[in-house]
C-alpha positions as a Markdown table, in Angstrom:
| # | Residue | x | y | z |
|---|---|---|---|---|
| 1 | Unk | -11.6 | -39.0 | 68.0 |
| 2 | Unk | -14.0 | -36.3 | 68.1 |
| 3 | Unk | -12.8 | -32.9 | 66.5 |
| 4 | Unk | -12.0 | -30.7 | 69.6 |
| 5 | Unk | -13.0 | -27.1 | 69.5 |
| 6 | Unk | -11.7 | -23.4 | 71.7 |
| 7 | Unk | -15.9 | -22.6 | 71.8 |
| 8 | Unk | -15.8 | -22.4 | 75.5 |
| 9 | Unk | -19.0 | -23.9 | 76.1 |
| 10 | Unk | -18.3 | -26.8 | 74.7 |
| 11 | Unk | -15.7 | -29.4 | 74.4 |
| 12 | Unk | -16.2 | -31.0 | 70.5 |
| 13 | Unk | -18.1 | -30.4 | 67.4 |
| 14 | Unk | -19.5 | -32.5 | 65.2 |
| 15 | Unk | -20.5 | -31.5 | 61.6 |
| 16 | Unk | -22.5 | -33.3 | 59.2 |
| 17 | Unk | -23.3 | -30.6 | 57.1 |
| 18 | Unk | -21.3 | -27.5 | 56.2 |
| 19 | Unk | -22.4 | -24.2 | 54.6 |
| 20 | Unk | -24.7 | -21.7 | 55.4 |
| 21 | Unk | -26.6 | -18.7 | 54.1 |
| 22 | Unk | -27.2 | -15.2 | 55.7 |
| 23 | Unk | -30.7 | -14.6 | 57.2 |
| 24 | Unk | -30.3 | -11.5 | 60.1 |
| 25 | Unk | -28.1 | -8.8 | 61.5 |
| 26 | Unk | -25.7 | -11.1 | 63.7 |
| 27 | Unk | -24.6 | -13.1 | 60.3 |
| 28 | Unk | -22.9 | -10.1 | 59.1 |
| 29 | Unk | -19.2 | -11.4 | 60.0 |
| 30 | Unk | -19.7 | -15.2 | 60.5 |
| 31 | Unk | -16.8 | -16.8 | 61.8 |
| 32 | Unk | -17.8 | -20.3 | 59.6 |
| 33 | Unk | -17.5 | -18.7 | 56.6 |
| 34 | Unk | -14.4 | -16.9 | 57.2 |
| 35 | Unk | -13.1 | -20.5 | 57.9 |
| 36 | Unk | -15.1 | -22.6 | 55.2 |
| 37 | Unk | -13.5 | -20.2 | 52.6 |
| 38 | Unk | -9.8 | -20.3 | 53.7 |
| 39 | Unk | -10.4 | -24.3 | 54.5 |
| 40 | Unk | -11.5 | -24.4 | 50.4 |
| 41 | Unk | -8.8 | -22.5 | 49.9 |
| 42 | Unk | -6.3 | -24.9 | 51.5 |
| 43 | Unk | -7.7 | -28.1 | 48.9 |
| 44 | Unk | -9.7 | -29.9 | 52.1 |
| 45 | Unk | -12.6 | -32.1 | 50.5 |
| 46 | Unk | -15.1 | -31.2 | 53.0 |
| 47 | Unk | -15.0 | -27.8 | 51.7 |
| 48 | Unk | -14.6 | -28.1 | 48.3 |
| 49 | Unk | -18.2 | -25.8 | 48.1 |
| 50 | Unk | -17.0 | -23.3 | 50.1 |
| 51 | Unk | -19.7 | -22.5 | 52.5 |
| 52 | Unk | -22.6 | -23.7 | 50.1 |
| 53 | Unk | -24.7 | -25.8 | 52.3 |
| 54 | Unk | -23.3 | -29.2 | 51.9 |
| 55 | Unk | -24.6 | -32.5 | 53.2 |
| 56 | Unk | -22.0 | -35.4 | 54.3 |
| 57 | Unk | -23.6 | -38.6 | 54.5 |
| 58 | Unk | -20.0 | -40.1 | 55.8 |
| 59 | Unk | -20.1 | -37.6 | 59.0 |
| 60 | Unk | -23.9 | -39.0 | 59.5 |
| 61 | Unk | -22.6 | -41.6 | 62.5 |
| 62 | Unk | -19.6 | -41.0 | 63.6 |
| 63 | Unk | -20.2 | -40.1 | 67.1 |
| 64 | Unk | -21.5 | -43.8 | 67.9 |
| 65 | Unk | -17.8 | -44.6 | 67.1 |
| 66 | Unk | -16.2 | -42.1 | 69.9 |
| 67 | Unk | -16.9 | -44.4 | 73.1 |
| 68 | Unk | -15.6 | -41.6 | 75.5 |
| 69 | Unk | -18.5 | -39.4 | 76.3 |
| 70 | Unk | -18.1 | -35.7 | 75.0 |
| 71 | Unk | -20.3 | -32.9 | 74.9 |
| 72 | Unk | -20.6 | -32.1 | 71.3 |
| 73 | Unk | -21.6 | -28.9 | 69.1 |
| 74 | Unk | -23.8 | -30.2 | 66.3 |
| 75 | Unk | -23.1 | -28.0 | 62.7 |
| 76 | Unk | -20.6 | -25.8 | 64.2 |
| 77 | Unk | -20.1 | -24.8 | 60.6 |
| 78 | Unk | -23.9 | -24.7 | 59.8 |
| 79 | Unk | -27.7 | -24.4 | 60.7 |
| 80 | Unk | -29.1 | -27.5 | 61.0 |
| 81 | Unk | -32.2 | -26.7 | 60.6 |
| 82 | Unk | -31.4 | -24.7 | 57.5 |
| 83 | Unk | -34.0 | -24.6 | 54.3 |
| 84 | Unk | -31.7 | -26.3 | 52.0 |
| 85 | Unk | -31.2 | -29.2 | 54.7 |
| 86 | Unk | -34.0 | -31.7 | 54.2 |
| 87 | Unk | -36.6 | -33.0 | 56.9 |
| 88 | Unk | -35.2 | -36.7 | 56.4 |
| 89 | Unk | -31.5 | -35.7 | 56.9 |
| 90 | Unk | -32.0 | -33.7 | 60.1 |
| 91 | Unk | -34.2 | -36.6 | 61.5 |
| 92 | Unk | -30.9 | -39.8 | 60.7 |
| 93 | Unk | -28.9 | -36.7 | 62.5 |
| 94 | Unk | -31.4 | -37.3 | 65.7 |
| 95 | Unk | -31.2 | -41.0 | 65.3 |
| 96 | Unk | -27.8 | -41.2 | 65.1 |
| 97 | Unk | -27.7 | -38.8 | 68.8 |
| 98 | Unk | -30.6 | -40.6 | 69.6 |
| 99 | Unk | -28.2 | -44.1 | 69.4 |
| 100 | Unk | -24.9 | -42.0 | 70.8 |
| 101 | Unk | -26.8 | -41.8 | 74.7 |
| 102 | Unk | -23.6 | -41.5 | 76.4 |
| 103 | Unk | -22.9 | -37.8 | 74.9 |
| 104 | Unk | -24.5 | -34.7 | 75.2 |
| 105 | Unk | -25.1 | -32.7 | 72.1 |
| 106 | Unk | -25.9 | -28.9 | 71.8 |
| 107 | Unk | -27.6 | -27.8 | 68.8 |
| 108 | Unk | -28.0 | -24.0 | 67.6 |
| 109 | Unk | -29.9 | -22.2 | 65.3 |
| 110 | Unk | -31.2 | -19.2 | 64.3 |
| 111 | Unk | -33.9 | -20.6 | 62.1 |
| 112 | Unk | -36.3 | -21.4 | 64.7 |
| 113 | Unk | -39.3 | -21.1 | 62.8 |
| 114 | Unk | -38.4 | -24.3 | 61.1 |
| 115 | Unk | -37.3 | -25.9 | 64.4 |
| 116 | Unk | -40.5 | -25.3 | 65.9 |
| 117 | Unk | -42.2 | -26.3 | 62.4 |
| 118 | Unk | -41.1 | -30.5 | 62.7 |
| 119 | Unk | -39.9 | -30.3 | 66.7 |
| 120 | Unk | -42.5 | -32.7 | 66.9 |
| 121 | Unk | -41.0 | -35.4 | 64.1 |
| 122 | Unk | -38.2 | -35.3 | 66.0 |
| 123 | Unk | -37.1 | -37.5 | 69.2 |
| 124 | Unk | -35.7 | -35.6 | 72.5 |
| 125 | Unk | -33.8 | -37.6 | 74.8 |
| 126 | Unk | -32.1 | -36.1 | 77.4 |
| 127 | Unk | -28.8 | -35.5 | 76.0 |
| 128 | Unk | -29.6 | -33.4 | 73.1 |
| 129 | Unk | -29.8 | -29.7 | 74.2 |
| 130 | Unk | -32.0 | -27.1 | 71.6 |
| 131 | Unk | -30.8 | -23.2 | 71.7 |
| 132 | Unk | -31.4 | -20.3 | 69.4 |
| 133 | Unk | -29.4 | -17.4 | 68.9 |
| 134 | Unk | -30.5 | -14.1 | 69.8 |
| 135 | Unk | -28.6 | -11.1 | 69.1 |
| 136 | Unk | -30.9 | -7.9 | 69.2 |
| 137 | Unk | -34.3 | -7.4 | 70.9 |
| 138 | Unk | -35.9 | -7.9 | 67.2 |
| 139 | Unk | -34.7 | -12.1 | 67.9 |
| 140 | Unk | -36.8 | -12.3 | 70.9 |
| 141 | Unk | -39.8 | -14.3 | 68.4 |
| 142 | Unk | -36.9 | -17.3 | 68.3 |
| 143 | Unk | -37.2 | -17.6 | 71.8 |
| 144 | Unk | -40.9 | -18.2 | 71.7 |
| 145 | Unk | -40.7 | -20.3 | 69.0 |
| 146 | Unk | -37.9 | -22.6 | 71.6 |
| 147 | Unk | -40.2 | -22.4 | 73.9 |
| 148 | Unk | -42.5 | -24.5 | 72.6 |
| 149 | Unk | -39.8 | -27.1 | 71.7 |
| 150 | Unk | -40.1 | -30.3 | 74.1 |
| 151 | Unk | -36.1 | -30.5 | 74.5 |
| 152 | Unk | -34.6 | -31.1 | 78.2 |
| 153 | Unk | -32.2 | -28.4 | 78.1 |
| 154 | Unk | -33.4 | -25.1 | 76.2 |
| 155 | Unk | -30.9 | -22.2 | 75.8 |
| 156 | Unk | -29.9 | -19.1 | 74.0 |
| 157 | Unk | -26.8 | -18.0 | 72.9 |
| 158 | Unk | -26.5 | -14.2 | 72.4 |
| 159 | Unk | -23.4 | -13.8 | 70.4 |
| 160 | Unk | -23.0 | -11.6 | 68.8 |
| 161 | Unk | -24.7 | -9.6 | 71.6 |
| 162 | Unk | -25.6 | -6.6 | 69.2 |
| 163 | Unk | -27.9 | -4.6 | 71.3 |
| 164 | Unk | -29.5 | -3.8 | 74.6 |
| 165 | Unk | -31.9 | -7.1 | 75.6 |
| 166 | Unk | -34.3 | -6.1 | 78.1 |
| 167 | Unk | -37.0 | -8.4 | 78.5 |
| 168 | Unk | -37.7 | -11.9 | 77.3 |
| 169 | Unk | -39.5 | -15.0 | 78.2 |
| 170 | Unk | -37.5 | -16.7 | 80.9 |
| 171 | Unk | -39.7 | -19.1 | 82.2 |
| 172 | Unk | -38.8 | -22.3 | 79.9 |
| 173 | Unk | -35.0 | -21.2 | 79.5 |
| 174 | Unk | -32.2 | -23.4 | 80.9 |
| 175 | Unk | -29.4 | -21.7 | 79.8 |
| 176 | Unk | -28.1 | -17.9 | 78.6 |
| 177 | Unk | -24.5 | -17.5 | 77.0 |
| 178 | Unk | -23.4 | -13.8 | 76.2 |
| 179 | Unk | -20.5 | -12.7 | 74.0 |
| 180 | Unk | -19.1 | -10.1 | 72.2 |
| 181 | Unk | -18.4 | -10.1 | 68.2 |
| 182 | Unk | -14.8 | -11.0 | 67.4 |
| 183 | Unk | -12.6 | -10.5 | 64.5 |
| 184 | Unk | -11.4 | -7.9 | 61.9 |
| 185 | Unk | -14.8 | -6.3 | 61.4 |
| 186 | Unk | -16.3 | -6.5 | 65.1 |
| 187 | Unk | -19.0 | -4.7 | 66.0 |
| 188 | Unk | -19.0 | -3.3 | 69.7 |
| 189 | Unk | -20.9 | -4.6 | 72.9 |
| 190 | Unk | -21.8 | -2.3 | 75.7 |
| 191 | Unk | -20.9 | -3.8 | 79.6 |
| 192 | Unk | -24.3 | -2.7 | 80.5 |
| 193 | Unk | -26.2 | -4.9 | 78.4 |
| 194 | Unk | -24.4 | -7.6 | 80.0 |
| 195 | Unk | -24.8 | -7.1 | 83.5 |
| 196 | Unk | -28.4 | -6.5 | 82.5 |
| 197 | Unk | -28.9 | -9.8 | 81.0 |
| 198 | Unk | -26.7 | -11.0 | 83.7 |
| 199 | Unk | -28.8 | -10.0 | 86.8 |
| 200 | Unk | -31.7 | -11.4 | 85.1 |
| 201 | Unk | -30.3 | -14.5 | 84.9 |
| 202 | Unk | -29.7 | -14.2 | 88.7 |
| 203 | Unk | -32.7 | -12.6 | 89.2 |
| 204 | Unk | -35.1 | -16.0 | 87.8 |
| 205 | Unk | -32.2 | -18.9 | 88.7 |
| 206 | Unk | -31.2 | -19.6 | 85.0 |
| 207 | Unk | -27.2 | -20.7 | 84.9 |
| 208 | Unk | -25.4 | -17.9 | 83.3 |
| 209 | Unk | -22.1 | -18.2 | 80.9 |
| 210 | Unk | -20.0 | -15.2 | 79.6 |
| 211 | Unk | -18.3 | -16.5 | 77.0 |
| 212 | Unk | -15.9 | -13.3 | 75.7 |
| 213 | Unk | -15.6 | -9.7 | 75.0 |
| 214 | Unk | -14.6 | -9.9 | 71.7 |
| 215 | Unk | -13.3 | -7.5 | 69.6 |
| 216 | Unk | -10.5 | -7.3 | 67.1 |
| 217 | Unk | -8.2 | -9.2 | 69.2 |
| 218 | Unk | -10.4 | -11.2 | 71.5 |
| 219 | Unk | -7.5 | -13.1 | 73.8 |
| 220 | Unk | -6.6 | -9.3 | 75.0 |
| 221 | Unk | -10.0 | -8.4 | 76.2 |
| 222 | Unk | -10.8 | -11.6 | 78.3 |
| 223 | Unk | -13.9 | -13.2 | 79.5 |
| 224 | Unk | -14.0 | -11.1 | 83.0 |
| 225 | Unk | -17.0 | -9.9 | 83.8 |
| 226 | Unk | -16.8 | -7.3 | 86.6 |
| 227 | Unk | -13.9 | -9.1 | 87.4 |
| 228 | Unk | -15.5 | -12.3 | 87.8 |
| 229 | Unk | -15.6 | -15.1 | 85.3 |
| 230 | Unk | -19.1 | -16.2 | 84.9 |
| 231 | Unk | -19.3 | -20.5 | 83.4 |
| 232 | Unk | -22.2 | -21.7 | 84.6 |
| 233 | Unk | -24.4 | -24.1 | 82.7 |
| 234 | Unk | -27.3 | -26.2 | 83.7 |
| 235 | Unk | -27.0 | -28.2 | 86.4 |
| 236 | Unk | -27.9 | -31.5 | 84.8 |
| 237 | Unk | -24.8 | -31.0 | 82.8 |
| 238 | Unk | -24.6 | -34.6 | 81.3 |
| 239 | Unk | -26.5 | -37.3 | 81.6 |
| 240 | Unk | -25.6 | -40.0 | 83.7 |
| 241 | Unk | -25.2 | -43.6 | 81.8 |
| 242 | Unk | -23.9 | -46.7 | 82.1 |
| 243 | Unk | -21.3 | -47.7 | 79.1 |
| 244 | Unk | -22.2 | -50.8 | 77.6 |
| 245 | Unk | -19.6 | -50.6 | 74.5 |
């Protein structure tokens, strides 16, 4: 069974590598570190690095063994497309969601210099989805660098939204999800730069999601959004396949 997961966007995660390494302002408080550490901590194997990056060759095909189709976060707990993550392990990574038609996977990362270095080693079905994160105005560069990635669904994820986003190039994105930082050390998120991104969204057709507040105690502040709760995601949602297993 896939590993199920309270991201609202997304039902499962998947995670053949673990670890990760701090690289801009949103990394500051990451959640997957918090966890990799108190997972060591606790004596589980998978974490007996911490959150050094960490490559597990048994996690490499699972998915072709869940024969229920899922929508499943790739590297939750890491950047894919990280520096110490080499080309020939993120490409059996494609092959094995290459195989696995029948789910939809969502990959993130905020190193999409890299992503847009070998996007073009890589194989894009339909159901793998590319996104970047973007939490200031000073990300927008990752955007452009998606752009040019030939994945069916492109979208951006700005959580931690840390700062007013005015402008940026909405013509090849499928998908914008907004949230606030959460935990002990949470940095604040204004309503305006929400409903700013928000009405943009509106504004050129792209499927909006408001995934949370935030904040120190994140249940308490709610996903509402001008009283509203805001899920939308692309309308080609998953792809539609015959099982043959």
């Amino acid at each position: 069974m896939p590993q199920l997961t309270k991201i609202e966007w997304t039902e499962s995660s998947w995670n053949p590598a673990t670890g990760c390494s701090k690289i801009s302002i949103g990394c500051r408080n990451c959640y997957a570190e918090r966890l990799a550490l108190r997972l060591q901590k606790m004596g589980q194997k998978k974490y007996k690095n911490g959150f050094n990056v960490t490559l597990h060759y048994d996690e490499l095909y699972r998915p072709l063994k869940w024969k229920k189709p899922n929508v499943i976060f790739v590297n939750s707990m890491s950047d894919l497309f990280h520096e110490d993550i080499p080309d020939e392990f993120i490409m059996e990574v494609f092959n094995t969601m290459n195989k696995a038609y029948w789910h939809t996977f969502q990959i993130l990362t905020k190193r999409s210099k890299r992503l847009a270095k070998i996007a073009d080693k890589l194989n894009w079905p339909e159901n793998i989805w590319m996104g970047v994160t973007v939490e200031t105005s000073k990300q927008i560069f990752r955007i452009n660098d998606l752009c040019n990635v030939p994945a069916f669904v492109r979208f951006v994820s700005m959580e931690p939204l840390l700062g007013p986003i005015h402008e940026f190039p909405y013509e090849y994105v499928d998908w914008i999800i907004v949230g606030g930082e959460s935990g002990p050390y949470a940095r604040p998120m204004k309503e305006s730069w929400v409903i700013e991104i928000r009405n943009q969204c509106i504004k050129n057709g792209i499927p909006f999601f408001f995934k949370q507040w935030g904040g120190v105690n994140k249940k308490k502040n709610g996903r509402l959004l001008e009283g509203k709760y805001w899920d939308e995601s692309p309308e080609h949602h998953r792809v539609d396949v015959q099982l043959y297993l």
